[in-house]
C-alpha positions in Angstrom: -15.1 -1.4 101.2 -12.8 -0.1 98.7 -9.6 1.6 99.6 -9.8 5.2 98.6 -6.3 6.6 97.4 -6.4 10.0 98.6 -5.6 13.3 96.8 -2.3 14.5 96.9 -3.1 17.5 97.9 -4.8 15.6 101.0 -1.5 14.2 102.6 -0.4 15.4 106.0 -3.9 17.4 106.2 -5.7 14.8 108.5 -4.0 11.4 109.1 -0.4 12.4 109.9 -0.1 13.7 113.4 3.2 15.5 114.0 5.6 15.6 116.7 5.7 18.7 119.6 3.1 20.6 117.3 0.2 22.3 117.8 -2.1 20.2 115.0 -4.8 23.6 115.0 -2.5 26.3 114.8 0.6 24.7 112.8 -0.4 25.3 109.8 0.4 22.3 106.9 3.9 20.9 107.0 6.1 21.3 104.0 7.1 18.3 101.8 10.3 17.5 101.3 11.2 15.3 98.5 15.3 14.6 98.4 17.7 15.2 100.3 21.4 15.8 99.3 24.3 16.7 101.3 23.1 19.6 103.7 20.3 20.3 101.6 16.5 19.4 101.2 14.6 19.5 98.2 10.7 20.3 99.0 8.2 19.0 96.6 7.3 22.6 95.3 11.4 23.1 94.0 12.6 24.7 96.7 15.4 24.0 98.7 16.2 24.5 102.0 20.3 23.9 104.1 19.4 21.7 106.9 21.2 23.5 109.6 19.9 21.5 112.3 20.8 18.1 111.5 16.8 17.2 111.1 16.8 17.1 114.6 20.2 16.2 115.4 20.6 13.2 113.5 21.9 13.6 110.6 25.6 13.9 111.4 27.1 13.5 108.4 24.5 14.6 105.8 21.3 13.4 104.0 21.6 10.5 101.3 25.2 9.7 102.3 25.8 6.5 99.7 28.1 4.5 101.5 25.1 4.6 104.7 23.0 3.3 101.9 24.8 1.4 100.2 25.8 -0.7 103.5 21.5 -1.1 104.6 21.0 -2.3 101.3 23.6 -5.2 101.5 22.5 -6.1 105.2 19.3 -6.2 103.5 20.0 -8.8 101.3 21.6 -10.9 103.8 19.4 -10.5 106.8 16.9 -7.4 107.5 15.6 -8.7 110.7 15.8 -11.4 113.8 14.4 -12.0 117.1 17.4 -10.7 119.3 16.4 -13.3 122.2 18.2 -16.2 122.4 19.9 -15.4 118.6 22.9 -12.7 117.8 24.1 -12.0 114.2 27.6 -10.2 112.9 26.3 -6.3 112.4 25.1 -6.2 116.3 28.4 -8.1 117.8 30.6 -5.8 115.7 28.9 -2.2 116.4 28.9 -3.3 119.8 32.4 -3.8 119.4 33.3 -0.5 117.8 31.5 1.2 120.5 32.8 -0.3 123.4 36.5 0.3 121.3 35.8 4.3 121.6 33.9 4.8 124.8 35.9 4.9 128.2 37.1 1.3 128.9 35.0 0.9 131.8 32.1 0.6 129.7 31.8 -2.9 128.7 28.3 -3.8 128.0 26.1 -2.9 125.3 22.1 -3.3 125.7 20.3 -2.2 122.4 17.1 -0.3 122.0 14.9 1.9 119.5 15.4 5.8 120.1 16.9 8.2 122.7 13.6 8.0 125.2 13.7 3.9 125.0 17.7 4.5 125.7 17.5 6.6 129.0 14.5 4.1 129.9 17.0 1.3 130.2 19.3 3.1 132.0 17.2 4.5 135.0 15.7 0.6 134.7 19.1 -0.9 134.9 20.0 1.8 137.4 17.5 0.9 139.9 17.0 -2.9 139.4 21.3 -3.2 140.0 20.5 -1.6 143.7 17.6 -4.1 144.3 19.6 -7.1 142.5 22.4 -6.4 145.2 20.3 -6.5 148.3 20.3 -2.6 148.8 17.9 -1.2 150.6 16.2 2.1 150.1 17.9 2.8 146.6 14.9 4.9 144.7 15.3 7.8 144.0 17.0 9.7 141.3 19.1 12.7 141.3 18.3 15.2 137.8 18.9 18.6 137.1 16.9 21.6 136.5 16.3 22.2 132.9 16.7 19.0 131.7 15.3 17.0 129.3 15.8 13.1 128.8 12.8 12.0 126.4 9.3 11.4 126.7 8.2 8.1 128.1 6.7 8.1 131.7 10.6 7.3 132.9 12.6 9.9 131.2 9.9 12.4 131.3 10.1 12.1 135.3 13.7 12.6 135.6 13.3 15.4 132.7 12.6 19.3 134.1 9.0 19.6 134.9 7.9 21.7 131.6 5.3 22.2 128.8 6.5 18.3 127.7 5.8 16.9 131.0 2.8 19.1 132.7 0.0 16.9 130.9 1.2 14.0 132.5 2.5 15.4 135.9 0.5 12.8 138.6 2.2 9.8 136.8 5.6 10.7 137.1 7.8 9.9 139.9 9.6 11.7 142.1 13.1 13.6 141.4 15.6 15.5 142.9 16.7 18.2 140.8 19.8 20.5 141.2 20.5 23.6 139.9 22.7 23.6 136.7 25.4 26.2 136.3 24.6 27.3 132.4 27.5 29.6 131.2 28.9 30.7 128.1 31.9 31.4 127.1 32.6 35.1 128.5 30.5 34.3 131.9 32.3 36.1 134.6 30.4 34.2 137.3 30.4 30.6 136.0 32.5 29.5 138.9 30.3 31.0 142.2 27.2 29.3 139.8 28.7 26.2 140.0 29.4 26.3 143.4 26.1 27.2 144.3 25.0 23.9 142.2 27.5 22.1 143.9 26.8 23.2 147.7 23.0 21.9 146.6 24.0 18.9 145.7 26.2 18.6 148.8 23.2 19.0 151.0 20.8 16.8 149.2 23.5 14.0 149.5 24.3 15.0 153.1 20.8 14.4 153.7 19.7 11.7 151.5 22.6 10.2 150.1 22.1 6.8 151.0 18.7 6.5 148.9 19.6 7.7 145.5 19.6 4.9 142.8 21.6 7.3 140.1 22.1 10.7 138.4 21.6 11.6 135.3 22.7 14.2 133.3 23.6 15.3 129.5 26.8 16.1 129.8 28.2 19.8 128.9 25.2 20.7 126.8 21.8 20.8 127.6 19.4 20.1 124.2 15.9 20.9 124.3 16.4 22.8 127.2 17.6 25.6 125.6 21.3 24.7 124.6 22.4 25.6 128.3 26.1 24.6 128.6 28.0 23.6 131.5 32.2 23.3 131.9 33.7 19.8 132.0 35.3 20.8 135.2 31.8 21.1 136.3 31.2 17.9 135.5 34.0 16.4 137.7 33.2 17.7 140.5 29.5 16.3 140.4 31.6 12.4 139.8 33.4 13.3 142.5 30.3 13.7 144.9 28.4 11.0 143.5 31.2 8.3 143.7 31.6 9.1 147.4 27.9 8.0 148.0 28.4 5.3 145.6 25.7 6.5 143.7 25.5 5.3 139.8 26.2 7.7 136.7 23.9 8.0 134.0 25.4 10.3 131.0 22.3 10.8 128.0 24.2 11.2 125.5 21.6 11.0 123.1 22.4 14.3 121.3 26.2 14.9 122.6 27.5 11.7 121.4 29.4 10.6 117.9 30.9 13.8 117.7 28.7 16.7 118.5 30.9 18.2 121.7 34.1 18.2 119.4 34.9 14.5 121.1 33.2 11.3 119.7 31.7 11.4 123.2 31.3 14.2 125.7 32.8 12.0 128.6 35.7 12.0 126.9 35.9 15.3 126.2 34.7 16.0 130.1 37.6 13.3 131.1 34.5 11.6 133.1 33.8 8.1 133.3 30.0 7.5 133.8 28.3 3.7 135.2 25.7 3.9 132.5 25.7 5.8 129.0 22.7 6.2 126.6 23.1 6.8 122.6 20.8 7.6 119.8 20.1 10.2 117.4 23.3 10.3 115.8 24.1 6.0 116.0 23.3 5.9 112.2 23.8 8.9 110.7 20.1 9.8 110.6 19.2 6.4 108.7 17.1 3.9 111.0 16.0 4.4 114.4 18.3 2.7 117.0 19.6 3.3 120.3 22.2 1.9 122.6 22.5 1.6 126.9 26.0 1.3 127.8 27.1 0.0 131.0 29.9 -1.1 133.4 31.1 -5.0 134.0 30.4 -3.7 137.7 26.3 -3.0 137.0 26.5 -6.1 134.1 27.8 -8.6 137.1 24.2 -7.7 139.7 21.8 -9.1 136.6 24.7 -12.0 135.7 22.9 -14.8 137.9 20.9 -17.9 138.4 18.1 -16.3 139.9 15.6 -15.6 137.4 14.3 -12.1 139.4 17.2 -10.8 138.3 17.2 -10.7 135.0 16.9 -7.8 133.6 13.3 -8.1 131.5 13.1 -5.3 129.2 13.4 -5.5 125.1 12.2 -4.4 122.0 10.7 -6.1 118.6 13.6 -4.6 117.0 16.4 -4.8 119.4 19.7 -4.7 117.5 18.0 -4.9 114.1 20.6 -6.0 111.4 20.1 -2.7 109.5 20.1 0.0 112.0 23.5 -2.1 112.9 24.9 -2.1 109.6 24.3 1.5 108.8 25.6 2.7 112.5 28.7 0.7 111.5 28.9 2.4 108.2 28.6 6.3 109.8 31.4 5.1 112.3 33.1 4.3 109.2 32.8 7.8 108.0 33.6 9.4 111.5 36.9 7.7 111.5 38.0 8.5 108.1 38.1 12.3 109.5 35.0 13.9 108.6 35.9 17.6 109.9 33.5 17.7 112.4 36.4 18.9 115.3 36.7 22.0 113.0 33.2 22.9 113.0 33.9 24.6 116.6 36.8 26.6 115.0 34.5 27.8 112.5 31.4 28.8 114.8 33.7 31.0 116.9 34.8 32.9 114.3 31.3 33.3 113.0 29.8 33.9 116.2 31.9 36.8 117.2 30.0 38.9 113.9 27.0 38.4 116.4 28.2 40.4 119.3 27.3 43.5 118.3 24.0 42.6 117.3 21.4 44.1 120.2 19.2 41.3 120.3 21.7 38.6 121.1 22.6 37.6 124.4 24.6 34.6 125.8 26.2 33.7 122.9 28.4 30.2 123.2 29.7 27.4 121.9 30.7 24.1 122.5 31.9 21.5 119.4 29.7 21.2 116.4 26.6 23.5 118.4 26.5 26.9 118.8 23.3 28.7 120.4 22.1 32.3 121.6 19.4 33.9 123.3 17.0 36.2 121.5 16.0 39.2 124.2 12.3 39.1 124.2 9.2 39.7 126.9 8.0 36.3 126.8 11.2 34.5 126.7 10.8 30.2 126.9 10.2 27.4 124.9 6.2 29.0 124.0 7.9 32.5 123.3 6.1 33.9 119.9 9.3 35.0 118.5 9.8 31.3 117.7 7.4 30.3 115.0 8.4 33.6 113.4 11.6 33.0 113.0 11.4 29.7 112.0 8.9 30.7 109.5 11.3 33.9 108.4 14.0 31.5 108.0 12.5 29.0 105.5 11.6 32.1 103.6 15.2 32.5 102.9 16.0 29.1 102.4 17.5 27.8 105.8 16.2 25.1 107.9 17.0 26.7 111.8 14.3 25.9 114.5 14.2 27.8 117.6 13.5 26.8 120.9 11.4 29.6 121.8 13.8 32.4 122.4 16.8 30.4 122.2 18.3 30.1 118.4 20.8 27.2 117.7 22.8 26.0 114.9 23.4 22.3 114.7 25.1 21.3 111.1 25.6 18.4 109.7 29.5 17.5 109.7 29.5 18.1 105.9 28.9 21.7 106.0 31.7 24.0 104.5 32.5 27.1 105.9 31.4 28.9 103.1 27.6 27.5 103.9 28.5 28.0 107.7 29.0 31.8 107.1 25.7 32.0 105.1 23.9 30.7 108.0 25.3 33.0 110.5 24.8 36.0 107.7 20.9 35.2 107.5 20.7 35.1 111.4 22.1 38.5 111.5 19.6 39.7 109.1 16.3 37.7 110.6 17.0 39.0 114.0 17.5 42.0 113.1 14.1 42.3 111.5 12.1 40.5 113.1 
């Protein structure tokens, strides 16, 4: 049979089945062709300012040159290796670097492929350290409500049970969640909110404490969950709790790390110091897929031994691939020459406060590089209707912004100027407004 080149009208009709979309009703995806800075070029001339990072990963722009230019010398060197048994220079040094800026406590790097994969190691490593050590009755884990940690079987259990999770809701294992304190930043009754998280807790670990593996949380900013933000003092107080129990520490940074708090990591901004850390999305400045599971000497020590049951049997085809390594060492690169991304937060308060007055907008807030708000509707939630039309309204004007549901968020890349800032906030005046 003879391979039939299909029309170009024909791509992404039939064969290319997208992501958290609704394949019926969606519609037919737009093309891009380039991308440049903040902004994408579709295939029709167009062009649209990325104001979500393409999902959160581009920190520092598309087509940076020196992220390019550093994959295609790895390239020529070494482009892939079995990571079993065999190590080369790019995964020893970004493992390095990282270690160099997280809290020193975190000594151990375990690579992986994207954000799910990360958490995956981390409840794995979580609960196999509990067995490894002769504990008995270690299982369960401790999550919180509106969370959302990825989508394989693991991270979808310990994830808020949701339109992402109801499909598969018989396979997933059992959690523990606890209320989460969401505030913003003129919330009056953040603190009693907190407390009434906190007294929850207290009784769940009065009760159970003794059989909890871990916790996990994303620290100060809740992602697909709507942008719900939490104080760092919150965040102490949970430790505080959980290290009385002796209970491990899991922080997903998947989307707060490499800058997106303000702080290259949200632990450090929180002044926290979590067992077990998990980082994505950002790692390469939106180049290659890679992930990374940090952890203590403490939890590295329980799979360090002769036994063979305790090694720690999980890995990927690509673990630490050369090029994902090179080009996460290359963005580093670029976050340490002083990208502006600690301004960014400057820049969305000022902005923000233009919003106020607008009577559609609720629960405005910001923490680092992300700001968010709630649009007042009936059917407010991640299936509200207002979302495809604002996200539809938005492209019209030439801005990439994708709601979730009701909740509107603005995620730049670090490369934004204020000028471009302003003209996002000015459109989502307008939009609301109309819509």
């Amino acid at each position: 049979m003879r391979y039939r080149m299909p029309d170009k009208q024909d791509y992404g009709k039939s064969c290319f089945w997208q992501p958290f979309t609704n394949m019926k009703a969606g519609g037919h995806p737009l093309r891009v062709r380039s991308g440049r800075g903040v902004m994408l070029e579709l295939e029709d001339g167009r062009r649209l300012m990325d104001c979500i990072s393409s999902w959160w990963v581009t920190i520092h722009g598309h087509g940076r040159p020196e992220i390019a230019e550093a994959i295609s010398a790895q390239a020529k060197r070494l482009e892939q290796v079995i990571c079993a048994g065999l190590t080369h220079e790019p995964a020893e040094m970004l493992a390095s670097r990282l270690i160099g800026l997280l809290p020193g406590h975190l000594s151990r790097v375990f690579y992986s492929d994207d954000g799910s994969t990360a958490v995956e190691v981390g409840l794995k490593m979580a609960f196999q350290y509990w067995k490894n050590m002769g504990a008995k009755g270690r299982k369960r884990f401790l999550s919180f409500e509106g969370a959302y940690h990825g989508d394989t079987l693991g991270a979808m259990s310990v994830g808020h049970r949701s339109v992402f999770t109801r499909a598969f809701s018989e396979l997933l294992f059992d959690v523990d969640f606890i209320p989460y304190p969401a505030t913003h930043i003129s919330d009056a009754d953040v603190v009693t909110r907190e407390e009434e998280s906190l007294s929850y807790l207290d009784c769940l670990l009065s009760t159970h404490g003794r059989s909890y593996a871990a916790l996990i949380i994303e620290p100060l900013v809740q992602g697909a969950g709507g942008m719900r933000m939490c104080r760092p003092e919150f965040l102490r107080q949970v430790e505080k709790r959980i290290r009385a129990h002796g209970i491990l520490e899991i922080y997903d940074e998947v989307m707060t790390g490499f800058g997106r708090t303000g702080e290259y990591f949200a632990c450090i901004r929180a002044k926290t110091a979590p067992d077990i850390i998990c980082l994505s999305k950002g790692i390469t400045g939106g180049f290659l897929p890679l992930a990374a599971t940090v952890c203590t000497d403490e939890v590295f020590s329980a799979f360090y031994d002769d036994d063979p049951m305790k090694t720690f049997y999980h890995g990927h085809s690509y673990t630490a691939n050369p090029l994902g390594c090179a080009a996460a060492l290359a963005s580093l690169d670029l976050l340490a020459d002083g990208e502006h991304f600690r301004d960014i937060e400057t820049w969305h308060h000022e902005f923000i406060e233009g919003l106020e007055t607008n009577p559609r907008l609720s629960r405005l807030r910001v923490c680092g590089t992300i700001a968010a708000m709630d649009i007042d509707v009936d059917d407010a939630g991640y299936c509200s209707r207002i979302g495809p039309e604002l996200k539809a309204a938005f492209i019209e004007r030439g801005f990439l912004l994708r709601p979730l549901g009701n909740v509107l968020y603005v995620l730049p890349p670090y490369c934004i100027t204020k000028d471009q800032l302003k003209a996002v906030y000015a459109c989502i005046d307008d939009v609301v407004c109309r819509i």
